[in-house]
C-alpha positions in Angstrom: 2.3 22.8 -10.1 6.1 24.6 -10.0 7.9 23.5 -13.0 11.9 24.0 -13.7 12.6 26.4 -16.2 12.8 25.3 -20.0 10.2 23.6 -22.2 11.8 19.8 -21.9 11.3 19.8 -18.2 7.7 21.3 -18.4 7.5 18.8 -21.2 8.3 15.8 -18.7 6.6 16.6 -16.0 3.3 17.1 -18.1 4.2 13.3 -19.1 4.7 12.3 -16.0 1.2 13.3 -14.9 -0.4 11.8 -17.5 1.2 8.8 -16.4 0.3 9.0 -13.2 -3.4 9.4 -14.2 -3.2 6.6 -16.7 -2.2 4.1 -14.5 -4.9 5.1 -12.1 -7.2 4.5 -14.7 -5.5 1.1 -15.3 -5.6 0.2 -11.5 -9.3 -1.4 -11.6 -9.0 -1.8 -7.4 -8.6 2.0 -7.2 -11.4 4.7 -7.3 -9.2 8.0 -8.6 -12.0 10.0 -9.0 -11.3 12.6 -6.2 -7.5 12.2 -6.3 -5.6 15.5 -7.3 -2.1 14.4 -8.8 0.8 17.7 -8.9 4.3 16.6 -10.2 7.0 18.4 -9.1 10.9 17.4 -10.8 10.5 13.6 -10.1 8.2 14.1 -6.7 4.2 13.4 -7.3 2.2 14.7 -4.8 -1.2 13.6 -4.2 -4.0 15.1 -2.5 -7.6 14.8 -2.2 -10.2 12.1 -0.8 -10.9 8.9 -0.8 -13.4 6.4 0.9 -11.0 3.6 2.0 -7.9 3.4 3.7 -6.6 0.6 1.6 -7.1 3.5 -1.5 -4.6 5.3 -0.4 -1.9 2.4 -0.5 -3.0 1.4 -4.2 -2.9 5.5 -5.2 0.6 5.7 -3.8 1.5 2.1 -5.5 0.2 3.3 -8.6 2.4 6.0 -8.8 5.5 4.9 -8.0 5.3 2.2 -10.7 5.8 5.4 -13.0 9.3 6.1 -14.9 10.5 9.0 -13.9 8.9 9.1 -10.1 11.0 8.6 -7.7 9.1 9.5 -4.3 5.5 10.2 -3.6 4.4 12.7 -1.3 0.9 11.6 0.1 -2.1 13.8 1.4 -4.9 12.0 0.7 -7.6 12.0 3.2 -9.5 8.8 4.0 -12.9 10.1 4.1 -15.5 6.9 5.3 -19.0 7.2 4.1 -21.4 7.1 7.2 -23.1 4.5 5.9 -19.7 2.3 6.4 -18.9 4.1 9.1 -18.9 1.2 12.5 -18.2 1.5 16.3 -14.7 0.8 16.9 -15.7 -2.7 18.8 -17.2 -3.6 15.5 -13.7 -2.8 13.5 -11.2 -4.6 16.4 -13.4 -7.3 15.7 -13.2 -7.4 12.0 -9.3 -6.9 11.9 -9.1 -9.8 14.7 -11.3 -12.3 12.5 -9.3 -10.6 9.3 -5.9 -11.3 11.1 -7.0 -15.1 12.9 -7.9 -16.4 9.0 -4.5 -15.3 8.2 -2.2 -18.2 7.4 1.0 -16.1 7.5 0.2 -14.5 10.8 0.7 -16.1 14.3 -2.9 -14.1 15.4 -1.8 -15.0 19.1 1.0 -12.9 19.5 -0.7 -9.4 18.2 -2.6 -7.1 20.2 -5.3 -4.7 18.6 -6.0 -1.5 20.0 -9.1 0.9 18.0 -10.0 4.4 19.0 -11.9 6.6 16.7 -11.3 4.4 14.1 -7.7 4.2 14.5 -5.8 0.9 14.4 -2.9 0.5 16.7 -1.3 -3.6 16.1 1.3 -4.4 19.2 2.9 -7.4 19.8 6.0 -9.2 18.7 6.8 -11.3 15.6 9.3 -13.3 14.1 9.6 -11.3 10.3 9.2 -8.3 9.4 6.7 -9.4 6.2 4.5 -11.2 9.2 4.4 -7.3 10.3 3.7 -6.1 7.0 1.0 -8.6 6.6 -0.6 -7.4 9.5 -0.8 -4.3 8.4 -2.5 -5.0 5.1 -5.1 -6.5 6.4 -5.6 -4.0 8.7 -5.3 -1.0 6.3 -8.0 -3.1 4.0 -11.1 -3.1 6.8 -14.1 -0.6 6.0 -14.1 1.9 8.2 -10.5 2.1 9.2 -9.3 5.8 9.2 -5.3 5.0 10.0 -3.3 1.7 11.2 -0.2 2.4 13.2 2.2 -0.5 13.4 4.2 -1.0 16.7 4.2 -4.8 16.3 8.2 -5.6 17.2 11.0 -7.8 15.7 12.9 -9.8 18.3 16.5 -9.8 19.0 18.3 -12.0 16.8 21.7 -13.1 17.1 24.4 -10.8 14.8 26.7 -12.7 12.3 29.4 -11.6 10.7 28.3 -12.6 7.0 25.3 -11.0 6.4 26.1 -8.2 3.8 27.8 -11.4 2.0 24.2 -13.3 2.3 22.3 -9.8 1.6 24.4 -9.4 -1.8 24.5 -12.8 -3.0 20.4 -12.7 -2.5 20.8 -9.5 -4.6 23.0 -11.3 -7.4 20.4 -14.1 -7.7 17.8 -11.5 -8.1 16.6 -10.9 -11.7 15.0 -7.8 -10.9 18.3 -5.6 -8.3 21.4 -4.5 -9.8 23.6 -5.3 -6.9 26.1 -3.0 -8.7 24.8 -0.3 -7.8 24.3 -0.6 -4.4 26.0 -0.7 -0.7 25.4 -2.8 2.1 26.4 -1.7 5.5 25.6 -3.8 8.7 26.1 -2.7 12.3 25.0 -5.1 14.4 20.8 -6.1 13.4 20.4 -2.9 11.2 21.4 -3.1 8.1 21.8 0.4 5.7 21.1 0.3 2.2 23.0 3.1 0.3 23.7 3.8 -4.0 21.5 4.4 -6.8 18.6 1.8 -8.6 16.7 2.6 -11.6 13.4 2.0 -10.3 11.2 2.3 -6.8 10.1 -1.5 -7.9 14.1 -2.3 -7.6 14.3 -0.1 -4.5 11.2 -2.2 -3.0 12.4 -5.1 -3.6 16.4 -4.6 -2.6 14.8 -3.9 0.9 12.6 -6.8 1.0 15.7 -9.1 0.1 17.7 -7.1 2.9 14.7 -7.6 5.6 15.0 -11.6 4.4 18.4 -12.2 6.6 17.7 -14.1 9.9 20.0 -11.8 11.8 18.1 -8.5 10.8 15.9 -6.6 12.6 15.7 -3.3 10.9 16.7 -2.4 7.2 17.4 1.7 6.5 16.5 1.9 2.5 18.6 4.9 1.5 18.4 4.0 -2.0 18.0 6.9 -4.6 16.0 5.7 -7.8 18.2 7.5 -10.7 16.3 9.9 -13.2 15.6 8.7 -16.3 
């Protein structure tokens, strides 16, 4: 681990560690045990193994929920035991059954594609947390190695409003501080630009952005301020 010169910074980082391995302690769905945590300034890095895919989501959730973290630079391996490791027929076939008993997830209009134990979802669907949702499910089958997520967004009409909509959902928000941040649009994509004082603000500014009917990509730019 590089630290900045001066005992305060080496101070905070050291903090900011033991944070980091707290909470992994405190996340009872995650196995930490062969996670290796280096903080860096406000970047954690984490390396190491772990038997899961969905691991590596609730390692890199974990962390960001820190103070002081304000990006999280991911190596973990996913590492399946043989004894859970399964034919790729057997793990299209538990993401399809996974994804059909999904109530949020129109399962006729994705496509699942596995090769050595990679999951690639196509299709098109009408919001981006439908996507998302996919995903998740995907990510949380035994045996998965990696999910990559082509499923599409339609084209949606553009309006002229939507930064208005975007901000007022951010004013009605008890956890963004619209203040702090700028909404571009240009055409479906809207930008996401200023500072917010956590990655739990950040997370949820974009989510509020990908809300708007006329959106079909968001660009989170937002910087999470030091503490």
């Amino acid at each position: 681990m590089t630290t900045s010169a001066g005992s305060h910074s080496h101070a905070t980082e050291h903090e900011v560690l033991a944070s980091v391995r707290k909470e992994f302690d405190w996340t009872a769905e995650l196995d930490a045990s062969h996670i290796a945590v280096a903080v860096e300034g406000e970047v954690v890095t984490l390396s190491g193994e772990v038997p899961a895919l969905a691991q590596v989501r609730y390692a890199t959730k974990a962390a960001l929920r820190i103070k002081g973290v304000s990006s999280v630079a991911n190596d973990i391996t996913v590492r399946v035991p043989w004894k859970a490791v399964q034919p790729d027929r057997e793990i299209a076939t538990a993401v399809f059954d996974s994804i059909y008993w999904t109530a949020v997830v129109p399962r006729d209009r994705i496509k699942i594609d596995v090769t050595d134990r990679i999951v690639t979802l196509t299709g098109e669907l009408d919001w981006n947390f439908q996507r998302q949702e996919a995903e998740r499910v995907a990510r949380s089958i035994v045996g998965v190695q990696q999910v990559r997520n082509d499923i599409i967004l339609p084209q949606r009409a553009t309006a002229t409003d939507t930064a208005a909509h975007i901000r007022s959902a951010f004013l009605r928000s008890a956890t963004v501080d619209a203040q702090g941040i700028e909404i571009t649009v240009d055409g479906n994509v809207v930008t996401l630009t200023g500072e917010v004082h956590s990655f739990a603000e950040k997370f949820d500014a974009g989510r509020g952005a990908w809300s708007s009917p006329h959106v079909t990509d968001v660009r989170n730019l937002l910087i999470v301020k030091s503490i």
